[in-house]
C-alpha positions as CSV (number, residue, x, y, z in Angstrom):
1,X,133.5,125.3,95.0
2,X,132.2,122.2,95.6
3,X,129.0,121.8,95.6
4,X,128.5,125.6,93.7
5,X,126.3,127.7,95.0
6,X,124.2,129.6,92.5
7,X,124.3,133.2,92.4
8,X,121.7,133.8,89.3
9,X,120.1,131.7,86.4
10,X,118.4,133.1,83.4
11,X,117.7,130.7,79.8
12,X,120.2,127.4,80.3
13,X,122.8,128.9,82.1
14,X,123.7,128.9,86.0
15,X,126.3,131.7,87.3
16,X,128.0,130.6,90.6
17,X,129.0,132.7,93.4
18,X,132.6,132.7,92.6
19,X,130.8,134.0,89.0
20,X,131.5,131.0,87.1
21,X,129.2,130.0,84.3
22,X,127.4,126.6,83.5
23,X,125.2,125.3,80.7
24,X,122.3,123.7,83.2
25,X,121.4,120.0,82.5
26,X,119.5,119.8,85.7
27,X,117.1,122.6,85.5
28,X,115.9,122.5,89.3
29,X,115.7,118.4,88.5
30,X,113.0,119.0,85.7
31,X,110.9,122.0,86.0
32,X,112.5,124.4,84.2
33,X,111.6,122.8,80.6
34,X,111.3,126.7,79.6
35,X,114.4,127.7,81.0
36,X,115.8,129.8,83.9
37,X,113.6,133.3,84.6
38,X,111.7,133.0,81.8
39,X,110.2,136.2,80.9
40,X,106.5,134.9,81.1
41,X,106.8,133.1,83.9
42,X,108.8,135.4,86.3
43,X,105.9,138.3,84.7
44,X,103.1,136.0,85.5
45,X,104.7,135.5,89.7
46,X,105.0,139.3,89.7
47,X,101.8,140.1,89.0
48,X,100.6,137.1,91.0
49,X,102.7,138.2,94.2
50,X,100.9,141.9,93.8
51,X,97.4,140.3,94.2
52,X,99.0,138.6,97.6
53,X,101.2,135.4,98.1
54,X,98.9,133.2,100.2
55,X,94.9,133.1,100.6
56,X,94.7,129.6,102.4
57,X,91.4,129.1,100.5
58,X,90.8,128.1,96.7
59,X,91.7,131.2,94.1
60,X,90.7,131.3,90.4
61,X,94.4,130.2,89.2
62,X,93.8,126.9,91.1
63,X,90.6,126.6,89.0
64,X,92.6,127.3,86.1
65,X,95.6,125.0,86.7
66,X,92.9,122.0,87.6
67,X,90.7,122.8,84.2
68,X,94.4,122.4,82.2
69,X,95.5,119.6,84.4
70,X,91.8,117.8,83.4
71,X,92.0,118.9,79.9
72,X,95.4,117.8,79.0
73,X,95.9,114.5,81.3
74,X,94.0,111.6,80.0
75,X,93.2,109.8,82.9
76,X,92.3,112.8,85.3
77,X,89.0,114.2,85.7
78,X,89.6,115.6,89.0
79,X,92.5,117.2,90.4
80,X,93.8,118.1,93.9
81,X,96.8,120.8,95.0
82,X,99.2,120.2,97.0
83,X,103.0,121.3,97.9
84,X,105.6,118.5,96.4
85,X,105.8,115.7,94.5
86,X,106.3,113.4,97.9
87,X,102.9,115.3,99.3
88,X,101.0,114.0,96.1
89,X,102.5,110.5,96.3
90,X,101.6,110.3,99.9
91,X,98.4,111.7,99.2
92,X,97.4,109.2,96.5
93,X,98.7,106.5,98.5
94,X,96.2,107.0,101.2
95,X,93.6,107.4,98.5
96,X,93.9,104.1,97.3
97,X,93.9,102.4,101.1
98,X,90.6,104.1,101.5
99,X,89.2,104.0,98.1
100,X,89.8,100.3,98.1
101,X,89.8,99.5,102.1
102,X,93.4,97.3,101.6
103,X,96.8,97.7,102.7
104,X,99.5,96.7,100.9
105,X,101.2,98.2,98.1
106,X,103.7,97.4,95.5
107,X,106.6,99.7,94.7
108,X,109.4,98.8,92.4
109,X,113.0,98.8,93.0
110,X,115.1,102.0,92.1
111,X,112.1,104.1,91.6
112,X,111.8,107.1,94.0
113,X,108.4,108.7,94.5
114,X,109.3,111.3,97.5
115,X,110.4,110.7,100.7
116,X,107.2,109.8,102.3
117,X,108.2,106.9,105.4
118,X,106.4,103.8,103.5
119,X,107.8,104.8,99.9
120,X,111.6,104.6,101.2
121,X,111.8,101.0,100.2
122,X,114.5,100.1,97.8
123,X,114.1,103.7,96.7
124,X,116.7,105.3,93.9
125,X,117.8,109.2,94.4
126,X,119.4,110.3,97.6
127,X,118.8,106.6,99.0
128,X,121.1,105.2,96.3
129,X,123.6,107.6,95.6
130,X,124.8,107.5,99.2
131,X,124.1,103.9,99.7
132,X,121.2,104.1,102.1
133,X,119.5,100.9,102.2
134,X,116.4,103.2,103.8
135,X,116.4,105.7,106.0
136,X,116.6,105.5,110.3
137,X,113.7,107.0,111.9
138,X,111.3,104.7,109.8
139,X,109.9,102.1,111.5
140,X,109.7,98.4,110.2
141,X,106.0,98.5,111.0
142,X,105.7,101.3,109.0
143,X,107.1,99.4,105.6
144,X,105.4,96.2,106.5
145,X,103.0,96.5,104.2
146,X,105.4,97.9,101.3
147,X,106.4,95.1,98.8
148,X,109.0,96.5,96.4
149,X,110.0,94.5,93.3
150,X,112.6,94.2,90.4
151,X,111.4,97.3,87.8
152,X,110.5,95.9,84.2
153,X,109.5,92.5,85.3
154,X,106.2,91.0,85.0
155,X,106.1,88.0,85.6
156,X,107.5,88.9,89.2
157,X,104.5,91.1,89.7
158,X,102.3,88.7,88.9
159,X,103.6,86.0,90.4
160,X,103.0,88.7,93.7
161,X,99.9,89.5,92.5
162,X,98.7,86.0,92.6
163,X,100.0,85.5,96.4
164,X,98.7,88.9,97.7
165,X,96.3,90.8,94.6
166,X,93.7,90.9,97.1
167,X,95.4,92.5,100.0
168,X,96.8,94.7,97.4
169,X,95.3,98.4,97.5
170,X,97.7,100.1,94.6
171,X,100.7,99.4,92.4
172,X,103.0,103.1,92.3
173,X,105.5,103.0,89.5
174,X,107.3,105.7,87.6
175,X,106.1,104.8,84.0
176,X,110.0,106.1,83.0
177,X,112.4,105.1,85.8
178,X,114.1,108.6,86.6
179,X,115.6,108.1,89.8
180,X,118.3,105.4,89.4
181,X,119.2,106.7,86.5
182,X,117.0,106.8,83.3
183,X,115.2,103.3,82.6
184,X,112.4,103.1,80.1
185,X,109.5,100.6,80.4
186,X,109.8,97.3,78.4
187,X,107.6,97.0,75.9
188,X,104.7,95.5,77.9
189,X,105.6,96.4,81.1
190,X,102.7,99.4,81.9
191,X,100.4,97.6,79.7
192,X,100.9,94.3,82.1
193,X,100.6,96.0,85.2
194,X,97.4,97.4,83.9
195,X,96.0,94.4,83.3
196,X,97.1,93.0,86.4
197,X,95.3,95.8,88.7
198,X,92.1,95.4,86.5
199,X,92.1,91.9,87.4
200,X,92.5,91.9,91.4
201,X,91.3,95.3,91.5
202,X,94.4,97.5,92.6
203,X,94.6,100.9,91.5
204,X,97.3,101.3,89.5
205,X,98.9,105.0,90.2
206,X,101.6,106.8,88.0
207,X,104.0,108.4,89.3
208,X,104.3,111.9,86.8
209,X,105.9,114.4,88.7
210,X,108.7,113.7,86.2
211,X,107.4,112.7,83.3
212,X,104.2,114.8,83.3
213,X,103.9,117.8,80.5
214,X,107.6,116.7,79.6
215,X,107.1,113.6,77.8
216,X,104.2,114.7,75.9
217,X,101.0,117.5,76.6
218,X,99.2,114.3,78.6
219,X,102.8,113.0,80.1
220,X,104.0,109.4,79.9
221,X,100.5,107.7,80.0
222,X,100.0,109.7,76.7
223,X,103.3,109.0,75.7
224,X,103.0,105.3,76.3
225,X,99.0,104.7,75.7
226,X,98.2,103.1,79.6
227,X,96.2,104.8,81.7
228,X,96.1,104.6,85.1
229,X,93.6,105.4,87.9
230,X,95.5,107.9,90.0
231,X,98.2,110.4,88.5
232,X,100.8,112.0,90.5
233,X,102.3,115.4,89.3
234,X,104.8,118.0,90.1
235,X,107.7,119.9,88.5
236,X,106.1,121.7,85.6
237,X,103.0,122.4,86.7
238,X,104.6,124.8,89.6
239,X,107.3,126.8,86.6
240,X,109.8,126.3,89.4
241,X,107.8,127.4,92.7
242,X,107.0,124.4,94.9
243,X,103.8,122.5,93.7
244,X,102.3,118.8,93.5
245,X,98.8,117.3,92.5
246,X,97.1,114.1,92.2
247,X,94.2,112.8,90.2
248,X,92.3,110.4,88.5
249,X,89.0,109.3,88.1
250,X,86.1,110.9,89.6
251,X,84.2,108.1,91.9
252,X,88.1,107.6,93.5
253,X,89.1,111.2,94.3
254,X,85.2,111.8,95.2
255,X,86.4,109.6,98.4
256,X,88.3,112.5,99.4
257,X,86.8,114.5,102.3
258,X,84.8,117.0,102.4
259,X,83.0,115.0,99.4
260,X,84.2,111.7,101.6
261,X,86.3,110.3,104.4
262,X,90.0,110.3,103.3
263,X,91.4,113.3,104.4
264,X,94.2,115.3,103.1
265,X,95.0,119.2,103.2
266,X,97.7,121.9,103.5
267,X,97.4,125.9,103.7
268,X,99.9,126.7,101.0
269,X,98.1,124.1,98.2
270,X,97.2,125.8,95.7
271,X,99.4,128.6,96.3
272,X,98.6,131.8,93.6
273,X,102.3,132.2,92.9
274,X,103.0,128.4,92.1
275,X,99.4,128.3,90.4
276,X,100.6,131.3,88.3
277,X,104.1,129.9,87.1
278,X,103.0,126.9,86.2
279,X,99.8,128.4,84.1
280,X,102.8,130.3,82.6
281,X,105.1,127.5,81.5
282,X,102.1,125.5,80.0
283,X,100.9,128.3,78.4
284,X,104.8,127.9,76.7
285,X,104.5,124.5,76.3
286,X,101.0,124.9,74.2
287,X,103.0,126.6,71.5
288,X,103.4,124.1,68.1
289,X,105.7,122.2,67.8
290,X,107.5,122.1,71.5
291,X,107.5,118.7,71.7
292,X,109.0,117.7,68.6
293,X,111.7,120.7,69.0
294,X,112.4,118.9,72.5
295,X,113.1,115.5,71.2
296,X,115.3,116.9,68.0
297,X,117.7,118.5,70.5
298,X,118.0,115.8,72.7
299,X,118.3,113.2,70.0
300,X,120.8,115.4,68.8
301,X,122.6,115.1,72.3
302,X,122.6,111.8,72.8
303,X,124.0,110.6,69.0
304,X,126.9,113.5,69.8
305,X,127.5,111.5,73.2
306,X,127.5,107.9,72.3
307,X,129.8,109.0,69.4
308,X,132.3,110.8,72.2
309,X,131.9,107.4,73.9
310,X,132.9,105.2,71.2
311,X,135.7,107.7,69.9
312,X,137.3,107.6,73.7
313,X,136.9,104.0,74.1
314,X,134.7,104.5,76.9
315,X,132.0,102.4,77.4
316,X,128.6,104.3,77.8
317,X,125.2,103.4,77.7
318,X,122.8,106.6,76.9
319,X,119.2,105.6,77.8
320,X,116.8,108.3,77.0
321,X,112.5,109.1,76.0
322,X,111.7,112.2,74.5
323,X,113.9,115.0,76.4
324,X,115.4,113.7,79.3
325,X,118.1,110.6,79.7
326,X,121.2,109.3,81.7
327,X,124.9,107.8,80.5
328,X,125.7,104.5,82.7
329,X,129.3,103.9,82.5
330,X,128.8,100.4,81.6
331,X,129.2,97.7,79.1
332,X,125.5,96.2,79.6
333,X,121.9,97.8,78.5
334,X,120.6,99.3,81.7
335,X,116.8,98.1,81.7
336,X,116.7,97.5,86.1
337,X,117.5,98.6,89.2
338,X,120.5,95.8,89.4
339,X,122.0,96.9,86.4
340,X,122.0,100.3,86.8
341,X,124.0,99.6,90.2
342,X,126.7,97.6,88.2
343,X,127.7,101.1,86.2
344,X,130.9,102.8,87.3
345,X,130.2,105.4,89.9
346,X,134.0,106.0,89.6
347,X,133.9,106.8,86.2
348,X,130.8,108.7,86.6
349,X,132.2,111.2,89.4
350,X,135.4,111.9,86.9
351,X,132.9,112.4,84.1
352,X,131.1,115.0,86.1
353,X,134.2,116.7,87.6
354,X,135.6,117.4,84.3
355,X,132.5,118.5,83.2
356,X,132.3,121.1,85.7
357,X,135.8,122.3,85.0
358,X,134.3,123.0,81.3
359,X,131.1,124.8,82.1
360,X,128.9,121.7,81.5
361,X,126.3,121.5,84.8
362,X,125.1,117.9,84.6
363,X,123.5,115.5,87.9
364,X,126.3,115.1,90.3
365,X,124.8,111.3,90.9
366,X,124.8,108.5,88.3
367,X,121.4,108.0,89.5
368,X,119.6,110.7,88.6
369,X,118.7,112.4,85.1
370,X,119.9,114.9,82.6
371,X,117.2,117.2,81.4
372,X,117.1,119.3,78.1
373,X,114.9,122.4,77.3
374,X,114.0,124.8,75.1
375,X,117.0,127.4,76.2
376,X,119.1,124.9,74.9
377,X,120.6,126.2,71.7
378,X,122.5,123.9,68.9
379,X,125.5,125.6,70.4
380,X,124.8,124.7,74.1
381,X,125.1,120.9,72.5
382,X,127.8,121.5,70.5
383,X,129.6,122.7,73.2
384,X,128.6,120.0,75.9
385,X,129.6,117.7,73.1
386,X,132.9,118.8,73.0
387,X,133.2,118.9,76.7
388,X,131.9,115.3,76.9
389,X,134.9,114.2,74.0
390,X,137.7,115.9,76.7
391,X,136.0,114.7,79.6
392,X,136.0,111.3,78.5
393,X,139.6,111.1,77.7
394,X,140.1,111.9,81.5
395,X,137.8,108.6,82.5
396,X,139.4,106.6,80.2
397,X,143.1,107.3,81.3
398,X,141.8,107.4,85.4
399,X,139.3,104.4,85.3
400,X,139.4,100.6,84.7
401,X,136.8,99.0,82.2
């Protein structure tokens, strides 16, 4: 059926309803860097869920999850809960209009950071894959002060900067474009808009929810070497249960009330369960040598790819950092927004169609991100190799290049 429906997941595989099996690229779009019902995890929300499932006040795994968040982000020092990735963004976003007293904020084109009403600007995921330039029931007054530029250039940011900096309250970016596909930073790029918020005084906020614990123990900003002011997280610090947080230096996220007057809350933040997971699956993730385990197999994925590529005749672009990454059907690099929108959807849709049909689970957009983890076994990749060689026979004998 089409889309499945998941009946059960356990390691790297999904089973269907109809009982069909699938080696997961996806992973619940990220979390799951451990895998499906990981046996820590799924002990540590059992015994959680005994002590009770929500307090609505602050719990000792919330003090725990903020004293690893701290200790393994550079750039935090403080930490706040909350539900999702688009509650963190949101969060931070009003943060940095009171922290800094100024409206506008710069975005970039492509990037998707929750579905928040003055973030869904030129906005990748969803928005893009079904060709929504943004979304009814957001009013233009509510994006007036949204300025959303090409991804990976400078020099159009500053030339912004230089028109607006001081009107300008934060600069959001996702250090690695996830969510119009996978687009790395150019060399340059972080380190320029960091310079450029120093100078008119913008915070500069990364967007982790992706990146963060996946790229590296201190996410991309570790990965990369640019910190920012406020952090955004999600994904892996929840194991799989819903969770966000944002954070940054102490003086900005003391404006928060009751300490100041920016306020933010929710009942469930900080949930015990979600707290729990995620303690779990960075408890995994502490273990030597995960990282560079993660990269192997996925470099190991991505050379068994292009070479299916090249032995079809099919021309693929695999952009990847560290252990997630994205083919483009295309015959150009992919560094933008623009060109990512000039890769063959067509192609794309046959690629994962035929994927399915062999057991392979990857993103059913072009747009969005393959992700591998530890379950992932030399055979798993083997095998999706193999898929990818048949499956791209299919796109070149049904698609025009």
């Amino acid at each position: 059926m089409t889309p499945i429906f998941v009946k059960e997941a356990a390691g790297c595989r999904l089973v269907d309803e109809d009982g069909n099996v699938y080696i997961d690229y996806v992973a619940s779009w990220g979390p799951l860097i451990a895998g499906h019902s990981h046996p820590l995890v799924v002990e540590a929300v059992r015994e959680a869920a005994s002590r009770g499932t929500s307090y609505g006040i602050p719990s000792e795994m919330e003090i725990r999850m903020a004293e690893e968040v701290v200790d393994r982000v550079p750039s935090i020092e403080m930490v706040r809960m909350v539900n999702s990735g688009t509650e963190a963004t949101m969060s931070a976003l009003r943060l940095a209009r009171g922290f800094t007293g100024r409206k506008k904020v710069i975005k970039f084109n492509g990037c998707y950071h929750g579905h928040g009403d003055c973030l869904l600007v030129s906005s990748g995921s969803g928005i893009v894959t079904f060709g929504i330039p943004g979304s009814p029931g957001v009013p233009d007054e509510v994006v007036q002060h949204t300025l959303s530029l090409p991804y990976n250039d400078l020099g159009q940011v500053e030339k912004v900067m230089n028109e607006v900096g001081e009107e300008t309250a934060a600069v959001i970016v996702e250090p690695v474009a996830a969510n119009m596909g996978v687009v790395p930073p150019k060399p340059g790029f972080l380190e320029g808009l960091r310079r450029l918020c120093d100078r008119w005084g913008a915070l500069l906020i990364f967007d982790e929810v992706i990146t963060g614990f996946r790229l590296a123990p201190g996410g991309a900003q570790e990965y990369f070497g640019v910190l920012p002011d406020l952090t955004c997280l999600g994904k892996i610090i929840g194991g799989g249960l819903p969770v966000g947080a944002y954070g940054g230096r102490g003086e900005i996220m003391k404006k928060m009330a009751p300490l100041g007057n920016v306020y933010q809350a929710g009942t469930l933040s900080g949930n015990p369960l979600a707290m729990s997971a995620g303690l779990a699956m960075l408890g995994i993730l502490k273990e030597e040598g995960v990282y560079e385990t993660l990269e192997e197999k996925t470099a190991y994925l991505v050379r068994g790819l292009d070479q299916a590529a090249k032995a079809a005749r099919v021309p693929v672009v695999v952009n990847h950092v560290a252990s997630f990454g994205c083919g483009f059907f295309s015959r150009e690099p992919v560094d933008d927004f623009e060109s990512a929108l000039k890769s063959s959807t067509e192609a794309y849709a046959v690629f994962f169609q035929e994927m399915l049909k062999q057991g392979v689970y990857l993103a059913p957009s072009q747009f969005e991100a393959f992700f591998v983890g530890l379950a992932h076994g030399k055979d798993d990749l083997d095998r999706t190799i193999e898929a990818a060689m048949q499956a791209l026979k299919r796109v070149r004998e049904n698609c025009a290049f």
